[in-house]
py3Dmol code that shows the C-alpha trace and the ligand (Angstrom):
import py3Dmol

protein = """\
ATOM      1  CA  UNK A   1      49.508 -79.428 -32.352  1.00  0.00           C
ATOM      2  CA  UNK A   2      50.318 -76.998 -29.941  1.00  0.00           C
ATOM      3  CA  UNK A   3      50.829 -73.100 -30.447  1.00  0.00           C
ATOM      4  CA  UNK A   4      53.745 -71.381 -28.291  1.00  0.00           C
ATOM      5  CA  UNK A   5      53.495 -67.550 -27.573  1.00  0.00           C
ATOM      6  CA  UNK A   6      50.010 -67.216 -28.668  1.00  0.00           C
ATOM      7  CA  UNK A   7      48.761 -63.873 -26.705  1.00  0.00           C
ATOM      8  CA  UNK A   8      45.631 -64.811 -24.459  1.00  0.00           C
ATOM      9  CA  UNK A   9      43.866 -61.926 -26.274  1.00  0.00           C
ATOM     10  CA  UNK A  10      44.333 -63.753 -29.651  1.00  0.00           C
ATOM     11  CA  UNK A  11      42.748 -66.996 -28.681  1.00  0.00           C
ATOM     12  CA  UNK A  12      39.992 -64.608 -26.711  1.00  0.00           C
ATOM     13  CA  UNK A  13      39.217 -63.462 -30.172  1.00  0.00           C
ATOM     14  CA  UNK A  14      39.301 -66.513 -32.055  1.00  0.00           C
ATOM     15  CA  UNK A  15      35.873 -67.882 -31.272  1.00  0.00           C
ATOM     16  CA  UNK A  16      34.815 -64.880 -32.585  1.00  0.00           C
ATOM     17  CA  UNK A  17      36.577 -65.391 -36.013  1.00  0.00           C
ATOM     18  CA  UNK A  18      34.678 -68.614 -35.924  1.00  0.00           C
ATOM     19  CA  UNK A  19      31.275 -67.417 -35.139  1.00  0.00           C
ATOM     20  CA  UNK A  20      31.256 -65.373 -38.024  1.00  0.00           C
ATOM     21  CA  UNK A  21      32.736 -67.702 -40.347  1.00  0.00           C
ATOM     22  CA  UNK A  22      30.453 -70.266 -39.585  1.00  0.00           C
ATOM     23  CA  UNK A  23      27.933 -67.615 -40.316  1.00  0.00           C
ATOM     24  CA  UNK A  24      29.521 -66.971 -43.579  1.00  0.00           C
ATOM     25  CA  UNK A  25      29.662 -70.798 -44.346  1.00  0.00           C
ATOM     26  CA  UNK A  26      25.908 -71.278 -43.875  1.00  0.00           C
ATOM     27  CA  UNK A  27      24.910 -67.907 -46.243  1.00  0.00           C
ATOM     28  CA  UNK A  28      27.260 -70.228 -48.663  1.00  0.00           C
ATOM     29  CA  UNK A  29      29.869 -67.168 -48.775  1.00  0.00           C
ATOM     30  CA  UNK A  30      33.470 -69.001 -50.299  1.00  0.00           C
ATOM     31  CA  UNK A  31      35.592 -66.668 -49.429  1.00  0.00           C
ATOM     32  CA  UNK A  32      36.534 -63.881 -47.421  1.00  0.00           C
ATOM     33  CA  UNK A  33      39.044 -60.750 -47.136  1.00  0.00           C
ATOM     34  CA  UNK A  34      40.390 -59.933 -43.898  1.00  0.00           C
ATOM     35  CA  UNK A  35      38.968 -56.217 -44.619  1.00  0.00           C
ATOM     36  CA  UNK A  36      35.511 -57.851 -44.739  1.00  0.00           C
ATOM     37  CA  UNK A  37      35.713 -59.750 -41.530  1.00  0.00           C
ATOM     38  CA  UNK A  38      36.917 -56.736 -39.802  1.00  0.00           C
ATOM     39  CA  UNK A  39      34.194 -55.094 -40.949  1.00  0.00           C
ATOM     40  CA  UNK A  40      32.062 -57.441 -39.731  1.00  0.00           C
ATOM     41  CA  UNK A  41      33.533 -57.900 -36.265  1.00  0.00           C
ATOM     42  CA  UNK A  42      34.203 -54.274 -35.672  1.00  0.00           C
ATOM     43  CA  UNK A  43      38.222 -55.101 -36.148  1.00  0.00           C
ATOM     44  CA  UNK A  44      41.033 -54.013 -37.811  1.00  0.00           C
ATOM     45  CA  UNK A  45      41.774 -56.234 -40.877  1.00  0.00           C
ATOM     46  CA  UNK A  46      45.694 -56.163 -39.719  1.00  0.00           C
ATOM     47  CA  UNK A  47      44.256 -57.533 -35.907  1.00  0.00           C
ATOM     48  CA  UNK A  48      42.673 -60.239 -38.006  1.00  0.00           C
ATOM     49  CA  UNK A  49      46.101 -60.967 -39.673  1.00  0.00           C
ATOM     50  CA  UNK A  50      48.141 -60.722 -37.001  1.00  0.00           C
ATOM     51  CA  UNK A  51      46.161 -63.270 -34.602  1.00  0.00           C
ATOM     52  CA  UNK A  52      46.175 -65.651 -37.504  1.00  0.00           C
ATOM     53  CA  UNK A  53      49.609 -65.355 -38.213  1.00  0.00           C
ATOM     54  CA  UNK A  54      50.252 -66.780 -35.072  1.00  0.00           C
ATOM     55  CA  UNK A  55      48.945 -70.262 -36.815  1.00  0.00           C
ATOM     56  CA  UNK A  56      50.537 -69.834 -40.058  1.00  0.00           C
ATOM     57  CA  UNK A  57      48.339 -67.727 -41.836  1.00  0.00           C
ATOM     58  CA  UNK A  58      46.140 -69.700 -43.989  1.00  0.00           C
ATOM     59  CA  UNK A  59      44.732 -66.846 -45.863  1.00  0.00           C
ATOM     60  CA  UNK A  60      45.588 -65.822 -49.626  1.00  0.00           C
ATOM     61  CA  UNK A  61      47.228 -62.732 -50.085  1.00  0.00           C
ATOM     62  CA  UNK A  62      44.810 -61.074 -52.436  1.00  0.00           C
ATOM     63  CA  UNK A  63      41.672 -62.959 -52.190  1.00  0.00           C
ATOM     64  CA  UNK A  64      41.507 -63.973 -48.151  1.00  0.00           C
ATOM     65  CA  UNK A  65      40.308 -67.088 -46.542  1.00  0.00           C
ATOM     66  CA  UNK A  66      38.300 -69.427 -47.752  1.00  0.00           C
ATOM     67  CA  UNK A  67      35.739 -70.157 -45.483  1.00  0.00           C
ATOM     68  CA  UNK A  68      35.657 -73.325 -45.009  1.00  0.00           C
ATOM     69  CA  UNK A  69      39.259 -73.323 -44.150  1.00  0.00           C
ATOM     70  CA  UNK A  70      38.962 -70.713 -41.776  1.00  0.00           C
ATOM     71  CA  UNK A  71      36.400 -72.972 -39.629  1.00  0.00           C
ATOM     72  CA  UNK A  72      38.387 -76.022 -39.760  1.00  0.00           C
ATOM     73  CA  UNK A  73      41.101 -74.379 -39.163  1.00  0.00           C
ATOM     74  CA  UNK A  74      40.311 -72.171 -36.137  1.00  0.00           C
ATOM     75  CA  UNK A  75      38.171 -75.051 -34.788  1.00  0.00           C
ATOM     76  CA  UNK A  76      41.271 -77.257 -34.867  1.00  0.00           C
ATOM     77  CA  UNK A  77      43.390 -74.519 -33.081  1.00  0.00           C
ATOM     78  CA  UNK A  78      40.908 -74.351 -30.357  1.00  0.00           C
ATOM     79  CA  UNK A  79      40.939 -77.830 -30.394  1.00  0.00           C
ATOM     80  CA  UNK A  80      37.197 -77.658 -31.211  1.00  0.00           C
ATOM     81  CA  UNK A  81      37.433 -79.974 -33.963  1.00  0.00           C
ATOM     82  CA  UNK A  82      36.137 -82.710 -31.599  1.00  0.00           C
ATOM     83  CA  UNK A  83      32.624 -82.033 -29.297  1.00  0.00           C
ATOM     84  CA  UNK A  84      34.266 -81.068 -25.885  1.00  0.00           C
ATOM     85  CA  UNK A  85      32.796 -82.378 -23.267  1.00  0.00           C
ATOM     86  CA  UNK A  86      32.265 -79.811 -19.881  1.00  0.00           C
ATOM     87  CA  UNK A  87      30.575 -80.516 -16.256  1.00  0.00           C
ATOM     88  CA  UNK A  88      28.511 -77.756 -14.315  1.00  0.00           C
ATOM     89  CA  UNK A  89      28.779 -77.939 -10.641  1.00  0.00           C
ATOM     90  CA  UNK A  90      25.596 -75.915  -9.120  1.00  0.00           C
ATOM     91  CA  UNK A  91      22.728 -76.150 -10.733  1.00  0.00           C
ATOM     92  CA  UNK A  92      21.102 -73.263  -8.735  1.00  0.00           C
ATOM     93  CA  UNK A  93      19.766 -69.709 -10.889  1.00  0.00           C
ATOM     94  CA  UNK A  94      22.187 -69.220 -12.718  1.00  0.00           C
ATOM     95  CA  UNK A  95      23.725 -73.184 -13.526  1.00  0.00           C
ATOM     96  CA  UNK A  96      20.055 -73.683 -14.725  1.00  0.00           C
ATOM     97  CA  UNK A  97      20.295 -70.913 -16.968  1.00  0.00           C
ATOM     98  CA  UNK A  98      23.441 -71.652 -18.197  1.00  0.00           C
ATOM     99  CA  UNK A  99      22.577 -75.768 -18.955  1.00  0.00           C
ATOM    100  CA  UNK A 100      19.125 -74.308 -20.988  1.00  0.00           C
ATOM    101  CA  UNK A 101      21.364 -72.214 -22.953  1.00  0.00           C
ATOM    102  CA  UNK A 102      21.546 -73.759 -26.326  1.00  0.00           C
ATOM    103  CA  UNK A 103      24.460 -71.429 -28.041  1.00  0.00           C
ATOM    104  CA  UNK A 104      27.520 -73.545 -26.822  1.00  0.00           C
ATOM    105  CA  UNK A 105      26.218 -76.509 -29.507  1.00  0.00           C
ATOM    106  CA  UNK A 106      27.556 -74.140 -32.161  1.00  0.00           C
ATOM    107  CA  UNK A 107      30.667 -74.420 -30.880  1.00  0.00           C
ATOM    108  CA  UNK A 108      30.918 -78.393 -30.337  1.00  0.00           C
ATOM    109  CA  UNK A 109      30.940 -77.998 -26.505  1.00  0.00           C
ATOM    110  CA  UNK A 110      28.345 -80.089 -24.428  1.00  0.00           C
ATOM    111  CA  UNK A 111      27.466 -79.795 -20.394  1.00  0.00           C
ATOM    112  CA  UNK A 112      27.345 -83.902 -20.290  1.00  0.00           C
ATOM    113  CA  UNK A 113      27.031 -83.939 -16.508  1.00  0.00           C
ATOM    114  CA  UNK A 114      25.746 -81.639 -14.271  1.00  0.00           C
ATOM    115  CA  UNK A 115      26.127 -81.766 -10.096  1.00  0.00           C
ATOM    116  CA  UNK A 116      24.594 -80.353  -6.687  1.00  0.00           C
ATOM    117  CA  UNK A 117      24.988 -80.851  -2.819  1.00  0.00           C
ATOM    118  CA  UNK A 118      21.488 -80.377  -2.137  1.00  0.00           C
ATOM    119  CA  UNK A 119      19.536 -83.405  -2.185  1.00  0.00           C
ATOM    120  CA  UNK A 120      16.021 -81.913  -3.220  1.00  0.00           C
ATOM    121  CA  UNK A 121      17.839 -81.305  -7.136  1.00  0.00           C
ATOM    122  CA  UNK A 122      20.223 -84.018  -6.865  1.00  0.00           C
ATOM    123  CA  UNK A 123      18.574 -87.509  -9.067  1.00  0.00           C
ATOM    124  CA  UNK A 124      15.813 -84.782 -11.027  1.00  0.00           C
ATOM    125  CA  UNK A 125      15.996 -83.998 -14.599  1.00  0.00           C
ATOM    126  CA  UNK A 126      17.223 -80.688 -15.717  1.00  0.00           C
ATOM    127  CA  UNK A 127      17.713 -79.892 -19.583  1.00  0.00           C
ATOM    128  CA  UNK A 128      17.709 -83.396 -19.770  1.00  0.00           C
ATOM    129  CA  UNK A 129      20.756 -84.203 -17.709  1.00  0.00           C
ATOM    130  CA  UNK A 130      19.748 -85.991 -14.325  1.00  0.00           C
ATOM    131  CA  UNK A 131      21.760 -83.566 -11.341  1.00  0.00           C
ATOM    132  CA  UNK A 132      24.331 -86.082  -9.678  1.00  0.00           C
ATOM    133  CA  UNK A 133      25.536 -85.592  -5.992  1.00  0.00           C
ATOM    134  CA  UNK A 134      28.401 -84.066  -5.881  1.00  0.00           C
ATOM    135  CA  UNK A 135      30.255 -86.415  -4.266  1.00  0.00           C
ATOM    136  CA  UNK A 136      30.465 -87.832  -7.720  1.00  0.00           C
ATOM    137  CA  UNK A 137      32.746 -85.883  -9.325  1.00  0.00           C
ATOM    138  CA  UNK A 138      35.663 -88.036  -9.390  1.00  0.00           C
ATOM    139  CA  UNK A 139      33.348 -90.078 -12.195  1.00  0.00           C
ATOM    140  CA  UNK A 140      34.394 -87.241 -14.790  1.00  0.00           C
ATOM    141  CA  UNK A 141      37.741 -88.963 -15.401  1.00  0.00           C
ATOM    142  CA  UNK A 142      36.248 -92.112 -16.904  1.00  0.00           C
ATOM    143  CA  UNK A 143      33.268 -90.091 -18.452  1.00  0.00           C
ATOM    144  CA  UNK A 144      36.509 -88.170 -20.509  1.00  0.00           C
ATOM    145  CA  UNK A 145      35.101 -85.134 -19.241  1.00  0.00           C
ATOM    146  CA  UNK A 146      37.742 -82.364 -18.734  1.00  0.00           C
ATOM    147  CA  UNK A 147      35.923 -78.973 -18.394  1.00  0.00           C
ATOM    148  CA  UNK A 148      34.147 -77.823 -15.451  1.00  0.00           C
ATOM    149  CA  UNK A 149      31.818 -74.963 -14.822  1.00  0.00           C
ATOM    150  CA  UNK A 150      31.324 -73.361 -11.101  1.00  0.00           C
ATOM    151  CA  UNK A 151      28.090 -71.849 -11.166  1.00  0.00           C
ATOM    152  CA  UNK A 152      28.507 -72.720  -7.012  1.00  0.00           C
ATOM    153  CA  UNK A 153      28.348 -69.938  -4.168  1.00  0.00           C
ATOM    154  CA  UNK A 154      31.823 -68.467  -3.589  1.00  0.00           C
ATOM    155  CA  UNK A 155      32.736 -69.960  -0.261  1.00  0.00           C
ATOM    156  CA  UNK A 156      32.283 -73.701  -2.100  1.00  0.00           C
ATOM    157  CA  UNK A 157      34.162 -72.915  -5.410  1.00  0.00           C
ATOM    158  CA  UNK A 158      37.508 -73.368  -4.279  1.00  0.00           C
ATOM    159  CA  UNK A 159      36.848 -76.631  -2.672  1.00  0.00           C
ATOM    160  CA  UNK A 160      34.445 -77.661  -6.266  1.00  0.00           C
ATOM    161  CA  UNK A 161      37.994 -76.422  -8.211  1.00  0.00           C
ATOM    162  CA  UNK A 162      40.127 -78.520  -6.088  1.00  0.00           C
ATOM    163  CA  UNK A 163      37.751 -81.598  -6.024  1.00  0.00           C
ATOM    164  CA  UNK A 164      37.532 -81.119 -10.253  1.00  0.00           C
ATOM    165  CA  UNK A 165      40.913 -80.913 -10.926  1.00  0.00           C
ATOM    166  CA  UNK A 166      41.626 -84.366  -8.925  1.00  0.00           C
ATOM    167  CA  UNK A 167      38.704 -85.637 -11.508  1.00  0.00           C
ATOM    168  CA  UNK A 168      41.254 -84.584 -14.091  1.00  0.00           C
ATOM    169  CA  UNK A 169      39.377 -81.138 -14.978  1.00  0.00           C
ATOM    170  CA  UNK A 170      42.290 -79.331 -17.066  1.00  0.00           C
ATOM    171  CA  UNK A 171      40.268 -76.399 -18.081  1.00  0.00           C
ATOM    172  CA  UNK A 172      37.523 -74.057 -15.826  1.00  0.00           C
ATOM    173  CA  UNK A 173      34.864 -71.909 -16.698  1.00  0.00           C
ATOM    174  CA  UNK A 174      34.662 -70.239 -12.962  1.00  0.00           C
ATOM    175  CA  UNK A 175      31.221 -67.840 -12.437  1.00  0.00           C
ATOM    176  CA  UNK A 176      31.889 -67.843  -8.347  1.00  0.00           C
ATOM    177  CA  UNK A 177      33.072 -63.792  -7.897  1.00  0.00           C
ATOM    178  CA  UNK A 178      36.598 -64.514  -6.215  1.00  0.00           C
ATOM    179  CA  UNK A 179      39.904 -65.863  -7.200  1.00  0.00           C
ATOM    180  CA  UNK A 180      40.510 -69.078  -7.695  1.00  0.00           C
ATOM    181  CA  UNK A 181      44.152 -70.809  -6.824  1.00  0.00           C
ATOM    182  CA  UNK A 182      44.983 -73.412  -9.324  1.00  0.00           C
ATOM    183  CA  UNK A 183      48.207 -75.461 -10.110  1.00  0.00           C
ATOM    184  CA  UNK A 184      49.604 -73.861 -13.863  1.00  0.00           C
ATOM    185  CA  UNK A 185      48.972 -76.982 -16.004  1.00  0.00           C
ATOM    186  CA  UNK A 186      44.980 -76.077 -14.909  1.00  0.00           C
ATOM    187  CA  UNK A 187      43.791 -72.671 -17.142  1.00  0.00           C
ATOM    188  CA  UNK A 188      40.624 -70.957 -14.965  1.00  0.00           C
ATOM    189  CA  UNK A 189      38.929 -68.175 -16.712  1.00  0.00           C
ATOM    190  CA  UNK A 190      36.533 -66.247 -14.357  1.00  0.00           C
ATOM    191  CA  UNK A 191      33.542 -64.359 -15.538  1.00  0.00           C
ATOM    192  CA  UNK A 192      31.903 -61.958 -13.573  1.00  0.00           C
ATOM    193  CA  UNK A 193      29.005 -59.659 -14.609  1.00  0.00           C
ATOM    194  CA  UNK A 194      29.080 -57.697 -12.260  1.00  0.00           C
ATOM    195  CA  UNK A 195      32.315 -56.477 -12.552  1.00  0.00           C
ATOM    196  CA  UNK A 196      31.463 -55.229 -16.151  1.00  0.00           C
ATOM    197  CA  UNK A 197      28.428 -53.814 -15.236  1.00  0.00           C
ATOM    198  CA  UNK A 198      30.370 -51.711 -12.290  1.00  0.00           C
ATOM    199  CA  UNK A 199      32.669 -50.498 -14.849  1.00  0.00           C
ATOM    200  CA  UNK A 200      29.239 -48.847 -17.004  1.00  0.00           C
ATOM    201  CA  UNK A 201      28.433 -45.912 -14.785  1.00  0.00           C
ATOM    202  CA  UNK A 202      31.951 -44.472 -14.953  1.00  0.00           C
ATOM    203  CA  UNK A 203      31.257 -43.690 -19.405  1.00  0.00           C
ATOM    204  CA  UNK A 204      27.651 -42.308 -18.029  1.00  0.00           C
ATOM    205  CA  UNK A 205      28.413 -38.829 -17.911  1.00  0.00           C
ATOM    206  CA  UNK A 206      25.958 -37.159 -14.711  1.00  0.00           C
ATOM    207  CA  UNK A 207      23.963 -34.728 -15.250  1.00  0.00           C
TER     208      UNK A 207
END
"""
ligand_1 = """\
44
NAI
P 22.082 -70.291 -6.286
O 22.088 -70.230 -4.802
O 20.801 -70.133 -7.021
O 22.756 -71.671 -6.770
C 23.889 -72.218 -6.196
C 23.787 -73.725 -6.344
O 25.004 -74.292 -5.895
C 22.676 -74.333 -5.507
O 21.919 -75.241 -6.289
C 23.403 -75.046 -4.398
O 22.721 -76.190 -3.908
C 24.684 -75.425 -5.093
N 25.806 -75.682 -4.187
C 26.160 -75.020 -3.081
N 27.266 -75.540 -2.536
C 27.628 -76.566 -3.347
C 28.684 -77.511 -3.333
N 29.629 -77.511 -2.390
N 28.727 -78.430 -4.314
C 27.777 -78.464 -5.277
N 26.754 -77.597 -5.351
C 26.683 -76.659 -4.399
O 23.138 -69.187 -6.744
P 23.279 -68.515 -8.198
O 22.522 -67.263 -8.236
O 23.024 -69.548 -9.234
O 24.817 -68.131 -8.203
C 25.799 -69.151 -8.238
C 27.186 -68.545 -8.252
O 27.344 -67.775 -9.425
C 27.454 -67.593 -7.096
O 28.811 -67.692 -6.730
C 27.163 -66.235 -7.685
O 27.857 -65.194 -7.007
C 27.667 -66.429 -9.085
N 27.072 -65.580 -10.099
C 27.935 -65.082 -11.000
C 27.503 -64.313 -12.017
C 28.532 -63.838 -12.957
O 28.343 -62.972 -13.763
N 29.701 -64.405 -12.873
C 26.102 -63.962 -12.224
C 25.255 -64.593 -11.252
C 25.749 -65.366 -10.241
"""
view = py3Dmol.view(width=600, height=400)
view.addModel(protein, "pdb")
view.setStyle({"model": 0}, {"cartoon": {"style": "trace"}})
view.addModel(ligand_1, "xyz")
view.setStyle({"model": 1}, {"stick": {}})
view.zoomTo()
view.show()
């Protein structure tokens, strides 16, 4: 199913929701009010509401969610429901770190395939994936895998975008610090640390 009008800060917030109801679901907690989870999550329980509502609700006025429900549910809306298959291009500092992390498992996405230009990583074992040359990409559309990662420097990313979204790559998780140009069926989300951390110094008042 998909969800018109949903507010990108809503689905931002979602996986959120679901880490803590999984949470919930493994301390064996049934049920929960939206006033709890916003306690929990540092929300307001009518934020909690109102990005559910977008999805119908699912909650019971008077008692709240029942947990289960909630994960099934969000999961579904995130189209988690399924494991979700992503590929990391650059497996340099920070692509290693990111394909030892072991959080994304908990929420059913796997780094299946994992690529580099330079020769001296490409056919060695990393995490247990074995780095493929880059020049394999366009394998991803067979492998079903539609999620890339560019962990690349920034003068290669928009060249790695371009080359992923011929593979068939509809959604990217982009770490190179500059703007990506994609066509609008392709959603890129870029992450950059040091942006954040640039923004810390200004709520440090100076002495
Ligand atoms: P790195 O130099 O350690 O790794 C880059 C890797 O990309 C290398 O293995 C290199 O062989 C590979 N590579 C280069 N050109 C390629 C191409 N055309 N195709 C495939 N692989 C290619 O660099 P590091 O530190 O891992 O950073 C990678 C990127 O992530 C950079 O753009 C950096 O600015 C960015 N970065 C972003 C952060 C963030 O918060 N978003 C934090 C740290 C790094």
């Amino acid at each position: 199913m998909r969800y018109y009008r949903v507010p990108d800060e809503t689905i931002k917030r979602l996986p959120i929701y679901l880490r803590r109801a999984i949470r919930l679901s493994e301390g064996q907690v049934k049920c929960v009010s939206s006033k709890e989870l916003a306690s929990l999550l540092g929300v307001t329980p009518w934020q909690i509401r109102k990005d559910l509502s977008y999805f119908g609700g699912f909650g019971t006025r008077g008692v709240g969610y029942n947990v289960e429900n909630l994960v099934s549910h969000i999961r579904e809306i995130l189209r988690l429901d399924v494991v979700r298959k992503a590929a990391l291009v650059g497996v340099g500092n920070l692509g290693s770190a990111i394909l030892a992390f072991p959080g994304f498992r908990s929420y059913w996405l796997e780094i299946a395939a994992a690529f580099d230009i330079d020769k001296r990583k490409v056919g060695k074992k990393r995490n247990g994936l074995v780095v493929e040359d880059v020049a394999l990409l366009g394998t991803l559309k067979e492998r079903r895998i539609d999620m890339g990662i560019i962990a690349v420097p920034d003068d290669a990313a928009q060249n790695i975008a371009d080359d992923l979204i011929k593979a068939g790559v509809k959604a990217i998780l982009n770490f190179a610090p500059r703007y990506i140009e994609v066509p609008k069926r392709v959603k890129v989300i870029t992450i950059d640390i040091a942006l954040y951390l640039a923004c810390l110094p200004y709520y440090v008042p100076s002495k």
